[in-house]
Residue, then its C-alpha position, 0 to 999 in steps of 0.5 A: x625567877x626571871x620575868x617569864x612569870x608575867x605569862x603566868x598571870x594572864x590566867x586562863x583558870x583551869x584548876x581544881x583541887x578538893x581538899x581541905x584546910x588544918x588548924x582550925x580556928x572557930x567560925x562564931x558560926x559565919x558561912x558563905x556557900x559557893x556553888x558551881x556548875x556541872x557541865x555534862x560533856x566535859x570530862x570531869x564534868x565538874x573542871x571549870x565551874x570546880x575551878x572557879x569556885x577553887x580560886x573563889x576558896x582562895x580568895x575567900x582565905x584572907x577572911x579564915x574564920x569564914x566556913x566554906x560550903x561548896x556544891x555543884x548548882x544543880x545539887x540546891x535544895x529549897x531554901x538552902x541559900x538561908x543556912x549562911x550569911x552570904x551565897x555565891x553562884x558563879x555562871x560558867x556554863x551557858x545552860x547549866x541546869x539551875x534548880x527552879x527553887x534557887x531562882x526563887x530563893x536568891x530573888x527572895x533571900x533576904x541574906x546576901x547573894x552574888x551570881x556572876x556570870x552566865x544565865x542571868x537572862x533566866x531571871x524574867x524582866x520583871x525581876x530584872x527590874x525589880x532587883x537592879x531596874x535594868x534590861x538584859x539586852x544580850x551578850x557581847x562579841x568580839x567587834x571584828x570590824x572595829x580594831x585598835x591602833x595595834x590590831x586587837x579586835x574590840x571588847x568590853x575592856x576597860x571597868x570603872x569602880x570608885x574612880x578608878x579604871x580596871x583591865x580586861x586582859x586581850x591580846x593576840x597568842x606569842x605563838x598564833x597571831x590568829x589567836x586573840x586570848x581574851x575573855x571578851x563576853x559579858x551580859x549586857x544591860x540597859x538601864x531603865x529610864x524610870x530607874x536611877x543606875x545607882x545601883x551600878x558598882x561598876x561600868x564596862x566600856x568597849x576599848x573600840x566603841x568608847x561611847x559604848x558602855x554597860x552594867x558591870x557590877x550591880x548591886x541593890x542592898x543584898x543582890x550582887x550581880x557580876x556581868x562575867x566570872x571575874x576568873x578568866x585571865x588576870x593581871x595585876x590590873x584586872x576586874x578581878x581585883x573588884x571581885x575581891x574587894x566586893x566580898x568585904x561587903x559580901x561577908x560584912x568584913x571590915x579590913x583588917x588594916x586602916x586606910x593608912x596602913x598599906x604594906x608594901x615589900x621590895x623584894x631582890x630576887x634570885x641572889x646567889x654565890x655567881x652574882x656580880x657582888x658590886x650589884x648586890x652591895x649597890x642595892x642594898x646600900x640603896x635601899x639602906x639609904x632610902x630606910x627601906x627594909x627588904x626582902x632578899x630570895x637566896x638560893x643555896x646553890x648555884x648550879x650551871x651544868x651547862x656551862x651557859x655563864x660559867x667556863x670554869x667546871x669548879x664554878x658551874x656548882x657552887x654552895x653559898x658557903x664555899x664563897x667568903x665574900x658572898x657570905x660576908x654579904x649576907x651578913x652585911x645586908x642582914x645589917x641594913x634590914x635585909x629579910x631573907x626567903x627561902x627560894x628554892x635549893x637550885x632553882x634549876x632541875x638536873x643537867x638539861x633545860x628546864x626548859x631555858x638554860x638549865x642555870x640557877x634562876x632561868x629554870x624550874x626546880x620542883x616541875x617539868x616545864x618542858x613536859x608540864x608535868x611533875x619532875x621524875x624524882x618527884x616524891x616527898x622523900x626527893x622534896x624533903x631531903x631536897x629541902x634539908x640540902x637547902x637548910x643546911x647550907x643556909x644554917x652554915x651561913x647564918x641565913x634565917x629564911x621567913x619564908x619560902x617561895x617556890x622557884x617560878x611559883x611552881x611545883x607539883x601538887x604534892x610539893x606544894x602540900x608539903x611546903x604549906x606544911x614545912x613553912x608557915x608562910x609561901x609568898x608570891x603568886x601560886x600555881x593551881x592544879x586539878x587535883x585530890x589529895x587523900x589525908x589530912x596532914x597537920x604537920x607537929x610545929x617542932x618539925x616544920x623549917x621556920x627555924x634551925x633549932x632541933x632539927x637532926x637526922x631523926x626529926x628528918x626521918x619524922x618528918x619523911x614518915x609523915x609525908x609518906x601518908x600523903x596521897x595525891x590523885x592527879x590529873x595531868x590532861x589539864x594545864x596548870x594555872x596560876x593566881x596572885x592576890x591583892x592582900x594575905x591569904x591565911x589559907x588557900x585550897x593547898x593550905x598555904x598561908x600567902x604573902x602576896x605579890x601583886x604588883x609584878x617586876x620592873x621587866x624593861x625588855x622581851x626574851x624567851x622568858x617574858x610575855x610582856x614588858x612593865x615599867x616602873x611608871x605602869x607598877x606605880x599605876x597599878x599601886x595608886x589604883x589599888x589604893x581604891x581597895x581594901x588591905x591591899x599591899x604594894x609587892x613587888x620584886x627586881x633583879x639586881x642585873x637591872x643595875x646594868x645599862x639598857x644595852x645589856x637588859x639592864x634598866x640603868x642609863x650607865x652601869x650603877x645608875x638608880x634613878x629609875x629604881x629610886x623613882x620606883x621606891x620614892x613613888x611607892x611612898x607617895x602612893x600612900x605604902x609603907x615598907x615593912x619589915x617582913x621578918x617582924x611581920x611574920x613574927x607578929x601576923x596572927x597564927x591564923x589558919x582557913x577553916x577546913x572546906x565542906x563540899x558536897x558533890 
């Protein structure tokens, strides 16, 4: 997948899904309750505040054995916050109608409590001061009067936590220039001066109005408080990720690994049988030498019907196995520590753009991105059999995949609940729907695709009879969206157990294809920050076209130059991670699945 992912993290969360997780692990009786708010002239009227709390249930999977409750706010009833050890409010309406007995129980509760967002100002003054001795002095606005350098109007752009500075995306729309994209209200806060602000986790300060600073994050003991719902546009810098590292002390969770044990993964991507194989040997001969082991995404099938790179007819389709040499490479890159994920069968859709170039790498294969919808074929018996092509070709080749990554992160909602079920583990970014799945699949391990061991045609037809239970109700006037995470998740609301990618790709120029650039020295940046958080990794990918000369789109100074890529790796090891063989992580990581959510409506 090219760099046109970088337009899918700055998330605009619109995403719900209401469904539950399988393989159930035991709680030990720990819950956390999540509410959302309704909002009664939206149809469905439950979309953003039920998105929210849907990437909340995301989040919350890297702690599985956690039970989820979710309910709409205005469904509390007195003296509920008490049922579990931790409770989340997340204020997305401006005037939800909020029960008068939850005010009162979250400032009693002794459990712990986090409201983000709106209608704080409906606690009085007096509890205002009591719980975090501030003021509420209103919510902000987009400063048009005073602009930065490049013309961006003013916000609250830039959080302060443990030493370090977070992000708040905003820039102007690619295609409106009179649009600027940015989540730009917060609640706004002074403290008391009879108070100390040690119960500020985190300070916002304006990007225009630098000595102009507020409340982010509060906290007294049990009382959490976030100036806005972390959930609107994220990057890999963003305030979102102290959201995520504030649920450890939430839920009372310590990490699952020390301070010392940061993974980090280096990842080449989109590698098939039409690469310059000079490209191929020269990164991993690299990596070799620097001891690094890497994961490699292979797609089985190089496909340019279009004829875009490839003039000859006989090489605008072109199966792995029909070229030797590439063949011998895989093997050769097997030897030097390669792990190989399984990325898609084409990674392309049909014979027309989708919606770039119609060729391997460039488009979408599982989703219509012209039309953002589901592709026409879509269906499990189209994705199952689609797989098995893929499979087979890998097992011809001898490539064991350990994992599966959607081509561009993508697919439709049915899709994407047949891969949480076929593999045990998807990595990367995810692309979340509004949807409702109807059945609880839990597929038989000797039918999933870990591995090549007894699968035949029967195992095949099995597994096609299985999935043809699955319904999916979908709804298709709200755009997808996407999320990415800064550790592992055992289980999100599509039941997919995820190896993150949270750092991006090194993306030295603009196309049509790619919002924005990123540089080596901005992804180290992003690595130092998140060591200030917990079970962070360092993933990350690069396309081995870099290797050529900036004058071609590549990242080199001349053809096959590796400074600036061994500056990535060298730096990755300096800030403090350490590259993981991703083949024995997934052969030792636990066999962990998110509890089954519980929802009330």
């Amino acid at each position: 997948m090219r760099s046109l992912l970088r337009t899918g993290w700055i998330i605009l969360a619109l995403v719900s899904s209401l469904f539950v997780q399988r393989n159930i692990i035991s709680s030990e009786g720990k819950c956390v309750q999540i509410y959302y708010d309704q909002m009664p002239n939206e149809n469905p009227k439950y979309v953003l505040g039920r998105i929210h709390a849907q990437l909340l249930q995301n989040l919350l999977g890297h702690f599985p054995h956690i039970q989820q409750y979710i309910a709409p706010i205005e469904s509390y009833q007195k003296g509920e916050i008490e049922k579990c050890q931790a409770s989340i409010y997340l204020g997305t309406h401006y005037n939800s109608k909020i029960p008068e007995s939850f005010f009162k129980d979250y400032v009693s509760t002794q459990k712990n409590v986090l409201w983000t967002g709106y209608q704080v100002w409906k606690l009085s003054p007096e509890v205002l001061d009591k719980l975090w001795g501030v003021e509420f002095l209103g919510l902000s606005k987009l400063d048009q009067e005073n602009k930065d350098p490049q013309g961006r109007p003013g916000f609250f752009k830039f959080y302060e936590y443990h030493g370090e500075r977070f992000f708040k995306y905003g820039e102007f729309d690619l295609l409106d220039k009179n649009k600027f994209m940015a989540s730009f209200e917060i609640s706004l806060f002074s403290v008391k001066a009879s108070r100390s602000p040690s119960r500020v986790l985190s300070w916002a300060t304006h990007s225009t109005q630098t000595n102009n600073r507020t409340p982010y994050v509060l906290r007294n003991e049990n009382h959490w408080y976030f100036g806005d719902s972390p959930f609107y546009f994220t990057t890999e810098d963003d305030r979102y990720l102290i959201l995520a590292d504030c649920l450890f002390d939430l839920l009372e969770e310590k990490p699952i690994r020390s301070d010392e044990q940061r993974p980090a993964i280096f990842r080449l991507e989109d590698i098939h049988a039409k690469l310059q194989m000079w490209q191929l040997y020269k990164m991993t001969d690299l990596l070799h030498s620097h001891k690094v082991p890497f994961s490699m995404t292979v797609i089985p099938v190089f496909s340019d019907p279009l004829g875009i790179s490839q003039e000859k007819v006989a090489d605008r389709f072109v199966p792995l196995t029909k070229k030797k040499e590439f063949l011998e490479f895989l093997k050769y890159a097997e030897s030097k520590g390669a792990s190989f994920i399984f990325h898609g069968v084409t990674h392309q859709y049909a014979k027309s753009p989708n919606p770039f170039t119609g060729m391997s790498g460039d488009d979408f294969e599982f989703w219509d991105r012209v039309h953002n919808k589901p592709v026409d074929r879509d269906s499990s018996n189209w994705v199952l059999d689609r797989l098995r092509e893929g499979r087979e070709l890998l097992q011809q080749a001898q490539v064991t995949p350990v994992a599966w990554i959607s081509p561009h992160y993508q697919a439709s909602p049915l899709d994407y609940s047949i891969f949480s079920e076929v593999f045990d583990w998807n990595m990367g970014r995810m692309i979340y729907f509004p949807f409702i799945r109807k059945g609880q699949p839990s597929l038989p391990d000797r039918l999933k695709l870990n591995s090549f061991q007894g699968d035949d045609d029967q195992s095949h037809l099995e597994r096609k009879r299985f999935f043809n239970h699955l319904r999916i109700d979908y709804t298709n006037h709200v755009l997808p969206s996407g999320q990415f995470f800064p550790f592992e998740i055992y289980g999100d609301s599509l039941g997919q157990r995820i190896i993150p990618e949270n750092v991006g790709n090194v993306q030295p120029y603009l196309n049509e294809q790619v919002m924005r650039t990123l540089s080596v020295d901005q992804m180290v940046q992003t690595m130092k920050r998140n060591r200030k958080l917990r079970d962070t990794w360092a993933s990350y990918f690069i396309h081995p076209f870099l290797l050529e000369q900036t004058s071609s789109e590549g990242l080199a100074k001349f053809a096959g130059d590796v400074e600036e890529i061994e500056k990535l790796i060298n730096q990755t090891r300096q800030a403090g991670y350490e590259f993981i063989d991703l083949k024995a992580w997934v052969e030792k990581a636990p066999k962990l699945r998110t509890l089954p959510a519980i929802e009330r409506f």
